[in-house]
N, C-alpha and C positions, 0 to 999 in steps of 0.2 A: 238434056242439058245438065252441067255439071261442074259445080262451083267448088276450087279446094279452098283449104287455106291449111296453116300449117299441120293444125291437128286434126281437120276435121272435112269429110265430104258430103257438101250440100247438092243433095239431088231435087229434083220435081218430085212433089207428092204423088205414092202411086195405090191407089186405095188397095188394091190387089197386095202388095208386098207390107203397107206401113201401117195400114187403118188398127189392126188389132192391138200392135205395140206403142202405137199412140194413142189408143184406148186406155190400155194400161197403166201410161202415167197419169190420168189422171184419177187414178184410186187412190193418191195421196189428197186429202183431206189441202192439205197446205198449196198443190197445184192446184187445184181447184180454186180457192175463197177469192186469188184475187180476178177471177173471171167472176165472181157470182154464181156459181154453182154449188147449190149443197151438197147431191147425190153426184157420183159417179155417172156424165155420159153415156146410154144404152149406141148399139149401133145405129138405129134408126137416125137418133142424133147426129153423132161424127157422120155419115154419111150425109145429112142435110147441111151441116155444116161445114164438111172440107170435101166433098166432092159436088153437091148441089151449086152451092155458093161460087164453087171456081169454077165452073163453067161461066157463070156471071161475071166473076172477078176480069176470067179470060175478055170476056165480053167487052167490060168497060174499059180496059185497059192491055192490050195484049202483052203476054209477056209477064203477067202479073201470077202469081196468084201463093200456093204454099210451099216450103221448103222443106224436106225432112233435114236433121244434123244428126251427121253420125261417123262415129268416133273411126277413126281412120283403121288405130289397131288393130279395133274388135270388132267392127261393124255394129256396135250396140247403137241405138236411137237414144238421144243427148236431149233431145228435142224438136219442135218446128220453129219454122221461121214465117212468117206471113209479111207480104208484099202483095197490098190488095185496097182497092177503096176502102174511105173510110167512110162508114155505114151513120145516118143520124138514128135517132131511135126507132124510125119507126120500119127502120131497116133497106130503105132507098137509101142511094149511095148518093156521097157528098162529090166535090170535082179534086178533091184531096188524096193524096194514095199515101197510106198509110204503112209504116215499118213494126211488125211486132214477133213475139218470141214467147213459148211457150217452152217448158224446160223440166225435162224429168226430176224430181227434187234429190237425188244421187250426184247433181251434176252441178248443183248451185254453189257459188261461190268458188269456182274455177276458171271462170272468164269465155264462159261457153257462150252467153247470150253477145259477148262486145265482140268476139270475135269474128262469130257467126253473121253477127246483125251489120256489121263495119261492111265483110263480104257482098252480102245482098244489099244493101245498100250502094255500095258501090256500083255492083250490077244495075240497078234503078237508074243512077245518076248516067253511068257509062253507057250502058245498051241498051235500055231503056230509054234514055233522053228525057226523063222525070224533071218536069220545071220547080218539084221539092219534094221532099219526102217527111212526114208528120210523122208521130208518135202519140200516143195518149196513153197515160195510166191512172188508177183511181187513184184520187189523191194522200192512202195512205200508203203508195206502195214502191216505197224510198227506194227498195232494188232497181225495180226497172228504172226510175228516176235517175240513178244513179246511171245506168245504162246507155240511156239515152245522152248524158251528157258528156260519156267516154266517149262515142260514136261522135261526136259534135255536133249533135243536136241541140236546140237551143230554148229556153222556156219562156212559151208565148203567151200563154193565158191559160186562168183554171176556167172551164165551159162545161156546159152540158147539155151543150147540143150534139152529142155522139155519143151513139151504142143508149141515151138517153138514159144516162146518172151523168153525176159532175165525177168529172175527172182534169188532170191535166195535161194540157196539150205544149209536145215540143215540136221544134221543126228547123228542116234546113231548106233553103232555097238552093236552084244549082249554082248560081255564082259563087255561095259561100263555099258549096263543095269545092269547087275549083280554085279559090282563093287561099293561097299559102298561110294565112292564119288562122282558117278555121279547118283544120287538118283534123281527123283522129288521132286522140291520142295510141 
């Protein structure tokens, strides 16, 4: 399956083609901090957590799980996109499905994450038939913040009942998607 949008082609994660160049972004120190990662991800890793995980993700939710973004031009990797329950700490999943974005730091501040994430999201609400789609970031991390309220997401409460640290949690219900006022910008 295969999501465009203007600048960018969102595929299914496919460990064979994306694992190692999504490895790679996160050798930036800065892609990293706001996941809580000091060191750079080994493979062991990325593979427990975007190939192990979506089998599950598939599991709870079919239809769900990660997105690579990549740049129409060049086929360079922009980022992922994750469409997947959202996890409490102790890493059982909640009945909430969660929108998030992960983003090589070359590509910030281009509008890669609103456009991308507007897309899948879409998909969630449209073909998916998502009764809402949530968001969470830690509470110092004004970008995605900023992100999620392009997308018209909306902020619901600071919690820290998920991924177990406090963060803040946004979210749209599908009425709101459907509702001509709460549009993406």
């Amino acid at each position: 399956m295969k999501l465009d949008t203007e600048r960018f082609r969102l595929n299914r994660y496919n460990p064979e083609t994306d694992l190692l160049e999504h490895q790679a972004m996160y050798q930036s120190e800065a892609v990293r901090l706001p996941l809580g990662w000091i060191d750079p991800p080994d493979l062991g890793l990325m593979t427990r957590l975007y190939v192990d995980r979506a089998e599950r993700w598939e599991a709870h939710t079919p239809g769900s799980g990660t997105f690579t973004i990549r740049w129409k031009d060049s086929g360079r990797l922009a980022g992922i996109i994750l469409l997947k329950a959202l996890p409490f700490g102790d890493d059982s999943f909640s009945e909430h499905i969660e929108i998030g974005w992960h983003l090589a730091e070359p590509d910030w501040g281009k509008g890669v994450a609103t456009e991308a994430a507007s897309k899948v999201m879409a998909y969630g609400f449209e073909q998916l038939e998502l009764p809402a789609v949530w968001a969470i970031a830690t509470t110092d991390n004004y970008r995605s913040h900023r992100v999620m309220e392009r997308i018209g997401l909306r902020f619901t409460e600071e919690t820290d009942r998920y991924y177990g640290e406090t963060g803040v949690l946004y979210g749209m219900l599908r009425e709101e998607y459907y509702s001509a006022d709460s549009e993406p910008a």
